[in-house]
N, C-alpha and C positions, 0 to 999 in steps of 0.2 A: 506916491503914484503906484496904480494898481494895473499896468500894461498887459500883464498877461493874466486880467480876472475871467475867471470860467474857464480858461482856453487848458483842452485835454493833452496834456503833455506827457508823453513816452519815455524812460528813459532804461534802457537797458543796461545791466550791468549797477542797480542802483544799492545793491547789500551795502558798500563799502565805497573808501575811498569819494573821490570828487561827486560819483554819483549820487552818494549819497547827502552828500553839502548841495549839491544841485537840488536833489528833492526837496530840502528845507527850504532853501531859499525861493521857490517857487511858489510853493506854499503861503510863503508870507505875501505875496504877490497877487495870493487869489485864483492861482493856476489849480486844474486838479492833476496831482499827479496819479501818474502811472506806472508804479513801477514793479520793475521784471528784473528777476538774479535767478539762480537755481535753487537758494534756499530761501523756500518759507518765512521758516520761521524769521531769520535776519531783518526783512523784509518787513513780516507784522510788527518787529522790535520798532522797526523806525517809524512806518506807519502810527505806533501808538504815539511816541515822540512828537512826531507831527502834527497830531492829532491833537496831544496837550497842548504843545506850545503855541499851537496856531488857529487850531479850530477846523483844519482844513482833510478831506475827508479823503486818505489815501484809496487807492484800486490796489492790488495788490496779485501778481503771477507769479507762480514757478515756471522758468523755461529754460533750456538747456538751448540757447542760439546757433547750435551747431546741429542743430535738428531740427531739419527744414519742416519736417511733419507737426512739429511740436509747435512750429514758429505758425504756421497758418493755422492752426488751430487757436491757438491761445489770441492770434489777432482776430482772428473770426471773433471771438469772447466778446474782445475788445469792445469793437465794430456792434455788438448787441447788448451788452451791457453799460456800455460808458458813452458808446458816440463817435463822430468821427477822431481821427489822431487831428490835431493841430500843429504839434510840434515832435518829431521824432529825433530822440537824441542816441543817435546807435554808440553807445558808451562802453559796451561790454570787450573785454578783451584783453588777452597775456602773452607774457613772453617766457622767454627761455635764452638765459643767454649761456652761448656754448662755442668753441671753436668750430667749423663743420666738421672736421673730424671727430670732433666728441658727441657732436646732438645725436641724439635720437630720433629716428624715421617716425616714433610714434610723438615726439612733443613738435615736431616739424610739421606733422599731420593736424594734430589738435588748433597750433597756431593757425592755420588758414582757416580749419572750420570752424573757429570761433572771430577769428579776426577781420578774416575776407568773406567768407560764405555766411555767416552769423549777419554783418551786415546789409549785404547784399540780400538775403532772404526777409528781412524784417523791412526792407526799403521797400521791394518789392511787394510784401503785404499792408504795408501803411497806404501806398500809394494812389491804390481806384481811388480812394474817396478823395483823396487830396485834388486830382485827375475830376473830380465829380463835382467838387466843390470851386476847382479852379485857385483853391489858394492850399496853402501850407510850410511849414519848414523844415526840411532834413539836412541834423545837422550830423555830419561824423569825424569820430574821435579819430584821427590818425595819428603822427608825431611826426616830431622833426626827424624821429632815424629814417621813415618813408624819404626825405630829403637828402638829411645828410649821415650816411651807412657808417657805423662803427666797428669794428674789432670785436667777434665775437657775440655780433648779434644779425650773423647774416639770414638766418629764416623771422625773426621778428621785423629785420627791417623789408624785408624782399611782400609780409603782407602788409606793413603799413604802404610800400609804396604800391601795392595793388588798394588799397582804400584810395589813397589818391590819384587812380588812374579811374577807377569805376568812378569816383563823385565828381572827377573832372568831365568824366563821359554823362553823367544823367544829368546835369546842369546844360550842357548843351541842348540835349534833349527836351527839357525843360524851359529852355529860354524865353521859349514864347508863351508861358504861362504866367501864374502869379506865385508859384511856388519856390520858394526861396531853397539853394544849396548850399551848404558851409562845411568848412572843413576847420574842425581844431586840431592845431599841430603845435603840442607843444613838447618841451627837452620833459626831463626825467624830472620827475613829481614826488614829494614826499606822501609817499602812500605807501599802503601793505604790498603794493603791486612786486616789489624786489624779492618781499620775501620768497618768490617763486623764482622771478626771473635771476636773482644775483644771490644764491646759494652760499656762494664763497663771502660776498661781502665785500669784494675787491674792485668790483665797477662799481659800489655806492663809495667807495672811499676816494676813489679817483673822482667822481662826479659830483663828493655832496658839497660841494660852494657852488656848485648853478645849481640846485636844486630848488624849484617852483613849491612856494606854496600852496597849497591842496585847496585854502580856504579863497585867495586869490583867485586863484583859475577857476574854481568855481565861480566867485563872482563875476569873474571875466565873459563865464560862459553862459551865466545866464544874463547879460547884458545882449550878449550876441541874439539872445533868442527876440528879446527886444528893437535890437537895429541890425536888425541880417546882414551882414558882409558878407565876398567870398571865403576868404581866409581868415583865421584868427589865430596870430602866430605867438607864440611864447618861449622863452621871451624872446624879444623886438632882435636884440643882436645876435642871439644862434641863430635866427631866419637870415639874418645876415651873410651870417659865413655859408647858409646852405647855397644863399644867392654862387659869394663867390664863389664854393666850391665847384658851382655846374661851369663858372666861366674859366673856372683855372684848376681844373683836376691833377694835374700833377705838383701844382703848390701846393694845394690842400693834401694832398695825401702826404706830404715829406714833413709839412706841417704838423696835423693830428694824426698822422698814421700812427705814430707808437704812442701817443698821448696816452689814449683808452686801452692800448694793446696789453693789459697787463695780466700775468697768470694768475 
């Protein structure tokens, strides 16, 4: 089955990690992709990839998503070279994890304007046409910390849960159109993504027996682009406890409060 053949699919953040399993698998699918990192070259690497193993004919941007100047231009590109977006998957985005005593004002900064202002600007640019055309899908990456807050990761979780307040807000917005909004929130993923956010090593070591397969949640995710839901949570029982945590915040905290708390 070829569900998403022709259809122009966006996916930010694609050098590496899930986005870049997303791109393959799309590909086989018939989708063109579209994909955007800050590097090049990484980018044409996989492109070529894609291109052996599938036949399917990548697009290819450099954009720094934390650069709204950079973000409407390169959609402009977009929008005159490839077509309208179909499917926008705002993928891009890092952490840092630190005590707030120890973060830095400048990784605290970079996090929102990649993580919250990076999407929000790309949404905003995919969107006339979606708007034009009356249908489309935006889907975005947040996590379960936007839900449920850890030890140590209070500026990554404070923008995931600004992702999940903005896509709960344009879905509203949206309702009465054909344009579908999704949210993937899933726990901590085996990706390169630690090697930034967990320096020490010491939150992959506490966390790595739930850690999400990359190859999974890829294909998780690009199922999602096929039957749009709101949410697509990962996995099923950490959405669980994020439930209970909202209905009983002081068990939860006495619970996993020192869980993840480690130096």
């Amino acid at each position: 089955m070829r569900e998403l053949e022709n259809k122009n699919i966006v996916i930010t953040g694609a050098s590496s990690g899930i986005g870049e399993k997303i791109a393959m698998l799309i590909a086989e699918k018939g989708a063109r992709p579209i994909l955007i990192a800050r590097s090049v070259d990484k980018l044409e690497k996989i492109s070529g990839r894609i291109k052996k193993e599938t036949g399917a004919d990548c697009f290819v941007y450099s954009l720094d998503v934390s650069d709204i100047e950079q973000v409407k231009k390169v959609f402009k590109q977009i929008r005159e070279e490839v077509g309208p977006i179909d499917v926008l998957l705002n993928n891009a985005g890092f952490g840092v994890f630190d005590t707030l005593q120890d973060a830095k004002y400048a990784d605290l900064e970079n996090m929102f304007a990649v993580n919250v202002m990076g999407v929000i600007a790309c949404t905003k640019e995919a969107l006339p046409s979606m708007l034009e055309r009356n249908k489309g899908h935006i889907i975005n990456v947040a996590s379960q910390a936007g839900k449920l807050a850890t030890p140590k990761s209070s500026g990554y979780a404070a923008s995931k849960h600004a992702v999940l307040g903005f896509t709960n807000s344009i879905r509203l917005e949206l309702m009465n159109t054909n344009i579908r909004v999704s949210t993937v929130n899933p726990g901590p993923i085996e990706t390169n993504f630690f090697a930034i956010a967990d320096k020490s090593g010491n939150y992959v070591k506490n966390v790595k027996k739930y850690m999400l397969n990359a190859d999974e949640v890829a294909e998780k995710v690009t199922k999602l682009m096929i039957r749009p839901k709101r949410e697509l949570n990962l996995p099923w029982w950490m959405n669980t406890g994020s439930v209970l945590y909202n209905l009983f915040p002081s068990i939860g905290e006495k619970l996993f409060g020192n869980k993840f708390n480690m130096k």
